[in-house]
N, C-alpha and C positions, 0 to 999 in steps of 0.2 A: 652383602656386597651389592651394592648399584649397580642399575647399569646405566649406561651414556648412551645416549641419543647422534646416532651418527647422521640423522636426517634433519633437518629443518622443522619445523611444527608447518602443517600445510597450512597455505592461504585460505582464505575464505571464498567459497565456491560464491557464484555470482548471484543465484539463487538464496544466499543466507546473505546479502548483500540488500537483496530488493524487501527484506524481512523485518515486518514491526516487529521487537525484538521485548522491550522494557514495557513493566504495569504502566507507568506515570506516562506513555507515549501514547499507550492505548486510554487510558482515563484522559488525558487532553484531547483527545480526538474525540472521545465518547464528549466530553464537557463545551465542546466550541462546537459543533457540526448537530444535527437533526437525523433523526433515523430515515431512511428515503428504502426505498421498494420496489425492486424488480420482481418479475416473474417467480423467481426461485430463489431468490435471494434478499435480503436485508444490507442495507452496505450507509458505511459512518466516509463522512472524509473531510479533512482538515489540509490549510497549508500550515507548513512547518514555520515557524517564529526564527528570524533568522539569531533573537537574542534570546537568553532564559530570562528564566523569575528573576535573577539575581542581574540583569545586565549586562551580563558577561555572553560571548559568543556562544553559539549555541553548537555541540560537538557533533557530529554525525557523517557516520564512514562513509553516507549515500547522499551526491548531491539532488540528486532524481528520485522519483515517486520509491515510496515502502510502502510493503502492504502487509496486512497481518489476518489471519484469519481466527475466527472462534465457534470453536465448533465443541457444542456441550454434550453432555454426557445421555441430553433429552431425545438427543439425535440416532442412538444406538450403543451398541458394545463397541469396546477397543478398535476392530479391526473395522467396523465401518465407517469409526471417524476417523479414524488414517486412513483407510480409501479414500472418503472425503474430501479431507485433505492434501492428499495422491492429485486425484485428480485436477482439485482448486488450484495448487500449484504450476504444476501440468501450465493451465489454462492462461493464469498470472503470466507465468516465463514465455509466454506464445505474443501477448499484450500489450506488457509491459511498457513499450516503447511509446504508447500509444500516449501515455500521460508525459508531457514534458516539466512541469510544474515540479517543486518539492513538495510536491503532497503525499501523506499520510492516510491511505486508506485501510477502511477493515469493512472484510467482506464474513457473513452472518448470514450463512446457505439453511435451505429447509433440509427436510430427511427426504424429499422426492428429488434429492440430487445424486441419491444411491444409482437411482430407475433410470436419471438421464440418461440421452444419447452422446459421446461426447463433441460430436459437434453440436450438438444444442445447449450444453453445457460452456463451449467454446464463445458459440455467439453470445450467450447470456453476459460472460466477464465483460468482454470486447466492447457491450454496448452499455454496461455497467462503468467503464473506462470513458466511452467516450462523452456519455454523461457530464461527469467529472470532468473531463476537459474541457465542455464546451460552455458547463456554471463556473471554471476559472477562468477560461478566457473574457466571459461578461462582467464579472465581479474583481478581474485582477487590476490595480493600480497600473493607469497607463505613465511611462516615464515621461518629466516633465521637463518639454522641449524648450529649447532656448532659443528666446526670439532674437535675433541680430540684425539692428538698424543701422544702418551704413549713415552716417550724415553727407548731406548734399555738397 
């Protein structure tokens, strides 16, 4: 016998919202962007293409920044790359706002992110962010203004 679902299937928390989710989002961001270097971290970052390969709109639950993290198996056992990632999130969800862009980033921490303090962990993201914001604001397509000549 079945049973039925007397509840809704929950929404997606806001947190799996700001989340690179798919290989082919991460291999596009690893393939268009340069690996850059903070103190404790490695970090990729891409703006999102508002078309796909195919020319068709390009789908996506998040109109604002997603970020994705990769955290190997070089880095420790199970439970200290889910702290890792504990904490990276953490830090993301604190941020987050910081990038207004639809950009795609992925953050690529060392194993001396165990050790961190998490305010210094905190400031690391923040200014890993603000990075990224301030190479899209000089490199973003300014919109093109429409001049209007009155005749005499």
């Amino acid at each position: 016998m079945r049973c039925s679902r007397t509840k809704p299937m929950p929404t997606k928390t806001p947190n799996a919202l700001l989340r690179l989710r798919k290989h082919a989002d991460y291999q596009r961001v690893y393939k268009s962007s340069r690996k850059q270097f903070s103190k404790q971290m490695a970090f990729f970052y891409s703006l999102r293409p508002a078309e796909g390969p195919d020319g068709k709109a390009r789908r996506s639950d998040t109109p604002g920044a997603r970020v994705g993290l990769t955290v190997g198996k070089v880095l420790g056992n199970a439970v200290e790359r889910n702290r890792i990632k504990r904490r990276l999130r953490e830090c993301v969800r604190r941020h987050i706002a910081t990038l207004t862009f639809p950009v795609d980033v992925i953050l690529h921490p060392r194993r001396t992110v165990l050790e961190m303090e998490p305010q210094k962990l905190d400031g690391e993201v923040a200014q890993i962010f603000r990075t990224v914001e301030a190479s899209l604001r000089k490199t973003a397509p300014v919109p093109a203004r429409i001049l209007v000549v009155e005749a005499p």
